[in-house]
PDB file of N, CA, C and O in Angstrom:
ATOM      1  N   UNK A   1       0.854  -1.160   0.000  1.00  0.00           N
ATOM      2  CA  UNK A   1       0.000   0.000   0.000  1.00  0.00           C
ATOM      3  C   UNK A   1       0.908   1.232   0.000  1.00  0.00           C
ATOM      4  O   UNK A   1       1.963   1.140   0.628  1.00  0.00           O
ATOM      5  N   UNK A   2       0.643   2.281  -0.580  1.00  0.00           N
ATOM      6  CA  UNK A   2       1.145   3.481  -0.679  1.00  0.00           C
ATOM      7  C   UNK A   2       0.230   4.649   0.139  1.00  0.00           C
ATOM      8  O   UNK A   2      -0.961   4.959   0.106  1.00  0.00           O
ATOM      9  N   UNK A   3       1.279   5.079   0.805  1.00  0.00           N
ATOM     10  CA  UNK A   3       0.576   6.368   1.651  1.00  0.00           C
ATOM     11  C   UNK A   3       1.228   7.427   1.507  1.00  0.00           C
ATOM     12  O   UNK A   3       2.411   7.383   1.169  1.00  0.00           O
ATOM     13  N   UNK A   4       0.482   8.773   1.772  1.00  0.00           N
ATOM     14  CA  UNK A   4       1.018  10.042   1.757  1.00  0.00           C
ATOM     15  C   UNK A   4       0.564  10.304   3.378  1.00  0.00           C
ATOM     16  O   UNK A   4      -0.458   9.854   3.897  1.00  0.00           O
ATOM     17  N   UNK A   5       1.562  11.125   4.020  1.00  0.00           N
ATOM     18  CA  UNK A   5       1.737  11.947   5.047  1.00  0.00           C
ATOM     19  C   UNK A   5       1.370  13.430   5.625  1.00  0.00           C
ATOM     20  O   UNK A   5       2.468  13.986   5.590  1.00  0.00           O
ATOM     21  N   UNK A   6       0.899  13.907   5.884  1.00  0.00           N
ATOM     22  CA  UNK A   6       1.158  15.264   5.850  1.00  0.00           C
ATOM     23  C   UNK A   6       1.905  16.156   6.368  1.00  0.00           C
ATOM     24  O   UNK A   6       1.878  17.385   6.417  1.00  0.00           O
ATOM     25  N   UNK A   7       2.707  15.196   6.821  1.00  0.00           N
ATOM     26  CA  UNK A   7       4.220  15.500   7.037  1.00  0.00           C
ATOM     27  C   UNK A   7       5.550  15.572   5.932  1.00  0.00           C
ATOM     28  O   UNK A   7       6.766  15.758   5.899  1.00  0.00           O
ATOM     29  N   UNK A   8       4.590  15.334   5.224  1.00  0.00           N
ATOM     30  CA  UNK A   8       5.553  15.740   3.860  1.00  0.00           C
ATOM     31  C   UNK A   8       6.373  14.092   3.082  1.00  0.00           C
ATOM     32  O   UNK A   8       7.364  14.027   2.355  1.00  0.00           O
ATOM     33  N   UNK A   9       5.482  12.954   3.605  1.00  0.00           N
ATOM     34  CA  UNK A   9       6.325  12.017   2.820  1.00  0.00           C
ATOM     35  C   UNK A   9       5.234  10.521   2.350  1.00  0.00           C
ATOM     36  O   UNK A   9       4.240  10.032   2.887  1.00  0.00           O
ATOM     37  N   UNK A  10       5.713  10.307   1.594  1.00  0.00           N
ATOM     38  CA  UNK A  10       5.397   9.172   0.868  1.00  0.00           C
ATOM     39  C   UNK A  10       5.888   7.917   1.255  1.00  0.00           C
ATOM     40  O   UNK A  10       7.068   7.701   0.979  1.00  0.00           O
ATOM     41  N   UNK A  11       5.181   6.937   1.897  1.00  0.00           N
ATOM     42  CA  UNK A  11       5.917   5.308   2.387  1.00  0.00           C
ATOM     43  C   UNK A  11       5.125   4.750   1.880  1.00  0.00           C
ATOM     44  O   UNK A  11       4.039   5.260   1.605  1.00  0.00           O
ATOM     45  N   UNK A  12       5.485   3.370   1.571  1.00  0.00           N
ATOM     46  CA  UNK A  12       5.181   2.276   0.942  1.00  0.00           C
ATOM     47  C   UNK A  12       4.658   1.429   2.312  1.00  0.00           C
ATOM     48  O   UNK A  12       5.578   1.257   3.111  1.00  0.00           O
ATOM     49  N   UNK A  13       3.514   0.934   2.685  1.00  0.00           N
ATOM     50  CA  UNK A  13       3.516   0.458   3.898  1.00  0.00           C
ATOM     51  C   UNK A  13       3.387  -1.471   3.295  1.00  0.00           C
ATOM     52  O   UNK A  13       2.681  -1.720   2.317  1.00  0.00           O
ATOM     53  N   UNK A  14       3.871  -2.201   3.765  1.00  0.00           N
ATOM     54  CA  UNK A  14       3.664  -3.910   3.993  1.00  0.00           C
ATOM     55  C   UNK A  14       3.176  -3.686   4.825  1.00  0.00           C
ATOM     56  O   UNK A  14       3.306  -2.781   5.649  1.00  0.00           O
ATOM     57  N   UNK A  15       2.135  -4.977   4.676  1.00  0.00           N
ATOM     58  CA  UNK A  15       1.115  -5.445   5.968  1.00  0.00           C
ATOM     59  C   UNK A  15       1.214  -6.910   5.954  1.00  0.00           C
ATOM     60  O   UNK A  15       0.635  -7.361   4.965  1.00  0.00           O
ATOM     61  N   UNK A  16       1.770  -7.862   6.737  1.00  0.00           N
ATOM     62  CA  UNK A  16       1.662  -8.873   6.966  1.00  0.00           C
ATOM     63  C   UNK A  16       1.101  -9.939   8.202  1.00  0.00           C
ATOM     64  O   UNK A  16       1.919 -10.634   8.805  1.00  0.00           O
ATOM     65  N   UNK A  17       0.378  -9.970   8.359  1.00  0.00           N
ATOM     66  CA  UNK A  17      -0.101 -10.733   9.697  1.00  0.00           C
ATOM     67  C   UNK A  17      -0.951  -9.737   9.811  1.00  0.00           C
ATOM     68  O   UNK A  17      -1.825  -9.122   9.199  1.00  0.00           O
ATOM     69  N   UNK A  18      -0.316  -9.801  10.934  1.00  0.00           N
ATOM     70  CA  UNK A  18      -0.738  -8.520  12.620  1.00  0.00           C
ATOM     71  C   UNK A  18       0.245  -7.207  12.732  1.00  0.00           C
ATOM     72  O   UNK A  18       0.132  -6.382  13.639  1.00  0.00           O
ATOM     73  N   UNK A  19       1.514  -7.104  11.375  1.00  0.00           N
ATOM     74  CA  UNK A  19       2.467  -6.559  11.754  1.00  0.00           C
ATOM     75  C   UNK A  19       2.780  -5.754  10.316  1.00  0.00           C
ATOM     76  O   UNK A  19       2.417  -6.208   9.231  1.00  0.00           O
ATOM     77  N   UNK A  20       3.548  -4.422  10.480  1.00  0.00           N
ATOM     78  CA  UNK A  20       3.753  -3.803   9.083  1.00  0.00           C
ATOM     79  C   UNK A  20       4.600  -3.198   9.139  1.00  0.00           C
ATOM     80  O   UNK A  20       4.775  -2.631  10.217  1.00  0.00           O
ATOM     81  N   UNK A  21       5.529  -2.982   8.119  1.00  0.00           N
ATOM     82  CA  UNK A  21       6.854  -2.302   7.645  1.00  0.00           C
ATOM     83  C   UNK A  21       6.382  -1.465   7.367  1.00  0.00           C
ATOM     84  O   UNK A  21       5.279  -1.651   6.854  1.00  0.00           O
ATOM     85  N   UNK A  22       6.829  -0.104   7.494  1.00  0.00           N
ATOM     86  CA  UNK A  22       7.119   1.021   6.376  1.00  0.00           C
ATOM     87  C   UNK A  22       8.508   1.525   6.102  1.00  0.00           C
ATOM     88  O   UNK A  22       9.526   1.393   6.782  1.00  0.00           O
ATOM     89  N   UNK A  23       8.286   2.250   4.730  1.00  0.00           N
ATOM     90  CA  UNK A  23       9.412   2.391   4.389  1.00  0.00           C
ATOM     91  C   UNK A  23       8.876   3.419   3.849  1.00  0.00           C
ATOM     92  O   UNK A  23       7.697   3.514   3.509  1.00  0.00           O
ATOM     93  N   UNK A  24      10.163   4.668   3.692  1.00  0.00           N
ATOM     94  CA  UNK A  24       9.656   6.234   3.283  1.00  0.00           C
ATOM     95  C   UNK A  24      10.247   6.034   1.778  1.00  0.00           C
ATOM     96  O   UNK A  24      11.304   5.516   1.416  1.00  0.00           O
ATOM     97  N   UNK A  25       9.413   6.503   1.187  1.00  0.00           N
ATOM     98  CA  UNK A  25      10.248   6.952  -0.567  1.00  0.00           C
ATOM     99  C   UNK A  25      10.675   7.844  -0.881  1.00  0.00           C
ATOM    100  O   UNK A  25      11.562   7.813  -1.733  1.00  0.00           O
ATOM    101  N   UNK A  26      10.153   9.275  -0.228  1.00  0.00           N
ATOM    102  CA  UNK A  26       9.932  10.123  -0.440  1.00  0.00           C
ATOM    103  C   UNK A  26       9.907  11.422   0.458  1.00  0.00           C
ATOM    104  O   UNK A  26       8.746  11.826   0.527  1.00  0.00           O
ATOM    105  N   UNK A  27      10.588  12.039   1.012  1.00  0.00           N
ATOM    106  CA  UNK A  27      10.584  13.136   2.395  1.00  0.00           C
ATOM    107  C   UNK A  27      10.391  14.345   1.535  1.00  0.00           C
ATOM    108  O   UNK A  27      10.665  14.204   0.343  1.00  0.00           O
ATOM    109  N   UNK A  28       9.915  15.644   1.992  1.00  0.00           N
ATOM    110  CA  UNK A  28      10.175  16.972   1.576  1.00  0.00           C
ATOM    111  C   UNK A  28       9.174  17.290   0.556  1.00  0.00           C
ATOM    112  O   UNK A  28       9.508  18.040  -0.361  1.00  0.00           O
ATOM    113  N   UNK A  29       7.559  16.638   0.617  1.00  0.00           N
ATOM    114  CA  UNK A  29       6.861  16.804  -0.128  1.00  0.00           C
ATOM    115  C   UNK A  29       6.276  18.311   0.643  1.00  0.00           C
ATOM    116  O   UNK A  29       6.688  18.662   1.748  1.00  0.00           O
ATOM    117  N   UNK A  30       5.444  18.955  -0.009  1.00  0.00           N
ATOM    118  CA  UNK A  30       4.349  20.414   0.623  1.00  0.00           C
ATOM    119  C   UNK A  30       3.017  19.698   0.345  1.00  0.00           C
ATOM    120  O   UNK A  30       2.377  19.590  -0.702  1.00  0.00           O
ATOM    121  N   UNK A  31       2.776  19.226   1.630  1.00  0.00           N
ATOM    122  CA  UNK A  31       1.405  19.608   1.776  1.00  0.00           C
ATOM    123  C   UNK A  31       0.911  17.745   1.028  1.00  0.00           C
ATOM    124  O   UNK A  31       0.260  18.128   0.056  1.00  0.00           O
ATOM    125  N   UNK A  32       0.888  16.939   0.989  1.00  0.00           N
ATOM    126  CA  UNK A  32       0.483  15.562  -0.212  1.00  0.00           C
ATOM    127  C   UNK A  32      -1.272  15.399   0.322  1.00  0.00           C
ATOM    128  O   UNK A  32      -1.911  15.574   1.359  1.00  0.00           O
ATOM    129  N   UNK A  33      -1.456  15.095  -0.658  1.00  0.00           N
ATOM    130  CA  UNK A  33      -2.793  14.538  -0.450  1.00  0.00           C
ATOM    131  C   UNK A  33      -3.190  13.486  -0.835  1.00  0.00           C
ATOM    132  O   UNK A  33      -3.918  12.771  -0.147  1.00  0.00           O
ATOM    133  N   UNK A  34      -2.963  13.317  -1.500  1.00  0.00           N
ATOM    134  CA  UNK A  34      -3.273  11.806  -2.397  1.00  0.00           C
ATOM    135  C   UNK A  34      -1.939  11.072  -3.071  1.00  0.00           C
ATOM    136  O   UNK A  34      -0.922  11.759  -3.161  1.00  0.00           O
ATOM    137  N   UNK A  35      -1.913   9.783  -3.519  1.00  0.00           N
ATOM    138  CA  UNK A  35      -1.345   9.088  -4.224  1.00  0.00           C
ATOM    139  C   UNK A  35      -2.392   8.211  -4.922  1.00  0.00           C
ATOM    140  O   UNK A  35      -3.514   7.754  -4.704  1.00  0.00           O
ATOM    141  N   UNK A  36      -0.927   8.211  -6.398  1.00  0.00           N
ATOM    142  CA  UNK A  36      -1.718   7.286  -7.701  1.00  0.00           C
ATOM    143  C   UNK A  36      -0.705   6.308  -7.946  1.00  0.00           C
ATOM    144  O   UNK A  36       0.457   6.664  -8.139  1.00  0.00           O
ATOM    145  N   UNK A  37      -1.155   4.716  -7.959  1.00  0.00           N
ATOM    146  CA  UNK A  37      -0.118   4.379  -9.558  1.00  0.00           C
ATOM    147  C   UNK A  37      -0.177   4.162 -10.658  1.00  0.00           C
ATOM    148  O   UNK A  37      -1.105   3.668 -11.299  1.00  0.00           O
ATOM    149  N   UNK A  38       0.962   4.562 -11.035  1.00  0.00           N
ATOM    150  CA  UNK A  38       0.151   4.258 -12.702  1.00  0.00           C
ATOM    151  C   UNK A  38       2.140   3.612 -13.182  1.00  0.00           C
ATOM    152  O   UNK A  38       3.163   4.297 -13.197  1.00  0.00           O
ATOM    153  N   UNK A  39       1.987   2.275 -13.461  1.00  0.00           N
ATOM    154  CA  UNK A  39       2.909   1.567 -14.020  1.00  0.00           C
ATOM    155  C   UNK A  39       3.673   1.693 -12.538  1.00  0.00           C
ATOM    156  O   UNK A  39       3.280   1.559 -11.379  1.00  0.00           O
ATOM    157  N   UNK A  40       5.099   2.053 -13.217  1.00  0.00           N
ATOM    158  CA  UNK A  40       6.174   1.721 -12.621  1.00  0.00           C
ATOM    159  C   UNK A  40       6.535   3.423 -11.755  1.00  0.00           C
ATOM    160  O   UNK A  40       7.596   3.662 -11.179  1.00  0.00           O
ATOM    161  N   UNK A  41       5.419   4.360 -11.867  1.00  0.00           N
ATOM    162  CA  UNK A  41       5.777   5.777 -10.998  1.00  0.00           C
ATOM    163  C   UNK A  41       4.053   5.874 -10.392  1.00  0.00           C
ATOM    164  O   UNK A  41       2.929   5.590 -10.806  1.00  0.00           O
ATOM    165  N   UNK A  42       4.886   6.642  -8.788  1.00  0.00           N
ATOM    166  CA  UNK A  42       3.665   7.058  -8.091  1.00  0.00           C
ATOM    167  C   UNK A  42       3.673   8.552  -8.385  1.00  0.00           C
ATOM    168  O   UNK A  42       4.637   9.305  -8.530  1.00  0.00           O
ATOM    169  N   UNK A  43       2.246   8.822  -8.443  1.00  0.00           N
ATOM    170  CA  UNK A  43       2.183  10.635  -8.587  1.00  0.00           C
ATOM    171  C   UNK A  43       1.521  10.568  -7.154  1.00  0.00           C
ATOM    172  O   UNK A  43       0.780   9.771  -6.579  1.00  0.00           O
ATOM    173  N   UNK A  44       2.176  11.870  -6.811  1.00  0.00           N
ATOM    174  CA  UNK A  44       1.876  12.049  -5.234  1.00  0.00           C
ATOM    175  C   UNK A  44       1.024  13.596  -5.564  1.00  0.00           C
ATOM    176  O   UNK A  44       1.581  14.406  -6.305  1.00  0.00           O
ATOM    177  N   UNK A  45       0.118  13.810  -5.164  1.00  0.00           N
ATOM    178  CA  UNK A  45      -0.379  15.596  -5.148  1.00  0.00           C
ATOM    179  C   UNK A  45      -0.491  16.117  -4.514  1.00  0.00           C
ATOM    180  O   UNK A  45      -1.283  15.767  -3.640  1.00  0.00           O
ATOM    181  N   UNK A  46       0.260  17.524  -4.381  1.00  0.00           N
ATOM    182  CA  UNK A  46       0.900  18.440  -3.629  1.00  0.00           C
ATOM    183  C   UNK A  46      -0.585  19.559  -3.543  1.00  0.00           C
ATOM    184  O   UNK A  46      -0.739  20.462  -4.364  1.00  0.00           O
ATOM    185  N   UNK A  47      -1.444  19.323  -2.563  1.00  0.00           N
ATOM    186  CA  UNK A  47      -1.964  20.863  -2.130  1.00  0.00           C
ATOM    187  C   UNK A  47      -1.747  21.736  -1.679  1.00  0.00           C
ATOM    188  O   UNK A  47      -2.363  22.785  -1.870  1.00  0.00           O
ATOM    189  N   UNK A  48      -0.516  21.539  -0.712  1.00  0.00           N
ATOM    190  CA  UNK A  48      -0.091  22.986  -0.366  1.00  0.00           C
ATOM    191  C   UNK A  48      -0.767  23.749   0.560  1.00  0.00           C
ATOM    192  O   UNK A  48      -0.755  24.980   0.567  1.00  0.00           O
ATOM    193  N   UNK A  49      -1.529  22.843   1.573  1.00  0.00           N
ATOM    194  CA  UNK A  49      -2.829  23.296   2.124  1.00  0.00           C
ATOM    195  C   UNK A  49      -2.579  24.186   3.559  1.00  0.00           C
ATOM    196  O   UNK A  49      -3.469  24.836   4.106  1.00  0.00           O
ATOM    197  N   UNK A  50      -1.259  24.081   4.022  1.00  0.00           N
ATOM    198  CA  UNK A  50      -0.527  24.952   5.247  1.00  0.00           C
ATOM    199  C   UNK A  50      -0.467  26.183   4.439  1.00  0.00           C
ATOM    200  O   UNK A  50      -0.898  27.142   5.078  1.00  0.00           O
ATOM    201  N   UNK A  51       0.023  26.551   2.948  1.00  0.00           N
ATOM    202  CA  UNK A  51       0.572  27.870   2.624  1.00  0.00           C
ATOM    203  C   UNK A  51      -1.104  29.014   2.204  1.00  0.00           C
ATOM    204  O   UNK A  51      -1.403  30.198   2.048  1.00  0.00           O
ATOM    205  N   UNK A  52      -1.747  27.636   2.191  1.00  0.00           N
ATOM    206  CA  UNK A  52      -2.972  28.362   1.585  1.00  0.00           C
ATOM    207  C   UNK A  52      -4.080  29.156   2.805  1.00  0.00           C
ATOM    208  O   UNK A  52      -5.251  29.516   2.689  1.00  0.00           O
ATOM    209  N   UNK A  53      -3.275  29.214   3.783  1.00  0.00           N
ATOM    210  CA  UNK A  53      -4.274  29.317   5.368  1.00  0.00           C
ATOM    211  C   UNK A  53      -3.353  30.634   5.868  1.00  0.00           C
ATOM    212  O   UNK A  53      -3.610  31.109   6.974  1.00  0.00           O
ATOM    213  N   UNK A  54      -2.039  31.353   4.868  1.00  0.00           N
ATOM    214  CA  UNK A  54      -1.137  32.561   5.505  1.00  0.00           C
ATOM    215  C   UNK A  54      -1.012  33.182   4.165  1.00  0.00           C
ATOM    216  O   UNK A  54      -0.509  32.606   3.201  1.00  0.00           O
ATOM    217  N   UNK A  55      -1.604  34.660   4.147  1.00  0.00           N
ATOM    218  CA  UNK A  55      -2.152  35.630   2.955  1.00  0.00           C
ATOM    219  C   UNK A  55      -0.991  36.395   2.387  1.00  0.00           C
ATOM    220  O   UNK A  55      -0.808  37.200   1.474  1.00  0.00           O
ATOM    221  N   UNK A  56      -0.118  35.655   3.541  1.00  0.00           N
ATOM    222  CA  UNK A  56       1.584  36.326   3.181  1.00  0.00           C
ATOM    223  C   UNK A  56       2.195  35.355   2.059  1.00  0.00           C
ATOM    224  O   UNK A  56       3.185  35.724   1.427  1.00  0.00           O
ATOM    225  N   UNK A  57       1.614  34.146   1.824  1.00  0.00           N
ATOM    226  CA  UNK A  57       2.309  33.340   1.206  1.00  0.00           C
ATOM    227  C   UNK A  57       1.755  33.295  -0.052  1.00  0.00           C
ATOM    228  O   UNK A  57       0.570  33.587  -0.207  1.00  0.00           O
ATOM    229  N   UNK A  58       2.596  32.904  -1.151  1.00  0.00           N
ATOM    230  CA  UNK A  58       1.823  31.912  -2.499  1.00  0.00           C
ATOM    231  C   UNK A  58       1.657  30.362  -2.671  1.00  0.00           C
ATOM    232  O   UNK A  58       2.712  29.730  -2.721  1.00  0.00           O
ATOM    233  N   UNK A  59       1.129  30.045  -2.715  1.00  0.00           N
ATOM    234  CA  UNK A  59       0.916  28.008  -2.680  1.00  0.00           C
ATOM    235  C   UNK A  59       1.602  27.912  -4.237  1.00  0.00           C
ATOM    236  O   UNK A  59       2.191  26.936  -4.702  1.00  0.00           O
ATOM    237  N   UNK A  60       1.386  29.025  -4.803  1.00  0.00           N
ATOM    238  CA  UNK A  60       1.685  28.524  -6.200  1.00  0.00           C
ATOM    239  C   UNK A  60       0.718  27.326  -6.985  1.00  0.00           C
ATOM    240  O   UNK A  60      -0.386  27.137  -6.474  1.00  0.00           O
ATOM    241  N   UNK A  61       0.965  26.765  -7.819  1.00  0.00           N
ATOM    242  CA  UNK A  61      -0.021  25.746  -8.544  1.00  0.00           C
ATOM    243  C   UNK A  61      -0.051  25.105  -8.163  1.00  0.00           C
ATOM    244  O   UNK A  61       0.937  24.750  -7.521  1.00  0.00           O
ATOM    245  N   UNK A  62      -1.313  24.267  -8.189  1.00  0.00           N
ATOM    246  CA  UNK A  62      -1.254  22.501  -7.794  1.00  0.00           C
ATOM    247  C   UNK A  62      -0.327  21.965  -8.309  1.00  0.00           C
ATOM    248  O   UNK A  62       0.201  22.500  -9.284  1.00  0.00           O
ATOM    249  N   UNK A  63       0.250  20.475  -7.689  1.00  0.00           N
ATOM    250  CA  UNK A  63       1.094  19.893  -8.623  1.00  0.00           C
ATOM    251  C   UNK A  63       1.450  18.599  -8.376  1.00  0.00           C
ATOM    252  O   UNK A  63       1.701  18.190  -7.243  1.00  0.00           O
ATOM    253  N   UNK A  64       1.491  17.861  -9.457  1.00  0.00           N
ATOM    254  CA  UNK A  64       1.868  15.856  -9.069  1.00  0.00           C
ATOM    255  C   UNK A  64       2.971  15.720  -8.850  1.00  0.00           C
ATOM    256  O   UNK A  64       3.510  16.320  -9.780  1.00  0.00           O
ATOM    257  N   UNK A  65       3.976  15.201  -8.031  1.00  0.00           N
ATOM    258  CA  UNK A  65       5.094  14.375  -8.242  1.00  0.00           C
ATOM    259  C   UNK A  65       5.389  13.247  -8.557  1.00  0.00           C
ATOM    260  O   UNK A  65       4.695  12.335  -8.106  1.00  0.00           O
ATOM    261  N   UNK A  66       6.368  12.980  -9.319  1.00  0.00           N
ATOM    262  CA  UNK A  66       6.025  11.782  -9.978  1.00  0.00           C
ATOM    263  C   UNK A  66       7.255  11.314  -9.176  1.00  0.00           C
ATOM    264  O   UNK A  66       8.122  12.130  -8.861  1.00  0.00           O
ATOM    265  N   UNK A  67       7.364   9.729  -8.767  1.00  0.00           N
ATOM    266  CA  UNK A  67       8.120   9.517  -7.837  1.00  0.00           C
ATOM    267  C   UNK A  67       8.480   7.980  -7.936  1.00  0.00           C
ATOM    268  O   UNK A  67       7.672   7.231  -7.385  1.00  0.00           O
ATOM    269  N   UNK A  68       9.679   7.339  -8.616  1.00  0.00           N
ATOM    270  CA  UNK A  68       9.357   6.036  -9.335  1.00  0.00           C
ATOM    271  C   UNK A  68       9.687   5.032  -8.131  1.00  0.00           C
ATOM    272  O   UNK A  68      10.370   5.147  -7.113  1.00  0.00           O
ATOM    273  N   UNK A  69       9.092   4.234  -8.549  1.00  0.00           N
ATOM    274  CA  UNK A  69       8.340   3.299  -7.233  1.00  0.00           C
ATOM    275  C   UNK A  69       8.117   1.812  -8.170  1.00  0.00           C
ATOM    276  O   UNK A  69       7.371   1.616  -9.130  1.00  0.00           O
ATOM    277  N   UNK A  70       9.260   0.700  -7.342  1.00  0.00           N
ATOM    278  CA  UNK A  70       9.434  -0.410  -7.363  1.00  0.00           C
ATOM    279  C   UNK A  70       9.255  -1.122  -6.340  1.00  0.00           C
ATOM    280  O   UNK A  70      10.053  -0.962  -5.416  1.00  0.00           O
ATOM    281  N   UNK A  71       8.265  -2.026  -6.202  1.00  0.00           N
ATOM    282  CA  UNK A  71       7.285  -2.875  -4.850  1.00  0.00           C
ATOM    283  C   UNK A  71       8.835  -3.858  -4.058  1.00  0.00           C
ATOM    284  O   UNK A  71       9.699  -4.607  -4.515  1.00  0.00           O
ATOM    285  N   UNK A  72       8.498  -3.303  -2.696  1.00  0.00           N
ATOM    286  CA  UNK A  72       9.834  -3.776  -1.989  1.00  0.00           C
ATOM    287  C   UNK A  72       9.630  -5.220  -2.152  1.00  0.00           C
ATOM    288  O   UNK A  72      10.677  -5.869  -2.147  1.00  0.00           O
ATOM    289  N   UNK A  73       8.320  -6.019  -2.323  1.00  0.00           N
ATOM    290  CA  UNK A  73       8.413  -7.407  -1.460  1.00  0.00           C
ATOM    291  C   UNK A  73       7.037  -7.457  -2.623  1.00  0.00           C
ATOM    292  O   UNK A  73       6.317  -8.453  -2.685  1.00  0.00           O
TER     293      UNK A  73
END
């Protein structure tokens, strides 16, 4: 399974049993909201949703990261 954070990162979580690995792919995202896959890359999407709540800031555009992603196990 693939998760986004809103701490800014992307892990790949295993679930086996009763028990689960994660592993980060990805640190230093703004803001993720979602993840996709599509083939052999995850797009992660960046809302930006902390910059959009301070009138001092720009969020700038939405935007996907594309982030290539090979299944640990």
């Amino acid at each position: 399974m693939l998760l986004v954070e809103g701490a800014g990162r992307l892990d790949e979580v295993t679930i086996a049993g009763d028990k689960a690995e994660i592993k980060v792919l990805k640190e230093g995202l703004t803001g993720p909201t979602a993840v996709t896959l599509v083939g052999n890359m995850a797009y992660v999407a960046e809302a930006r949703l902390s910059e959009r709540n301070d009138p001092a800031k720009d969020p700038g555009p939405f935007r996907a990261v594309a982030v290539p992603y090979k299944p640990s196990k």
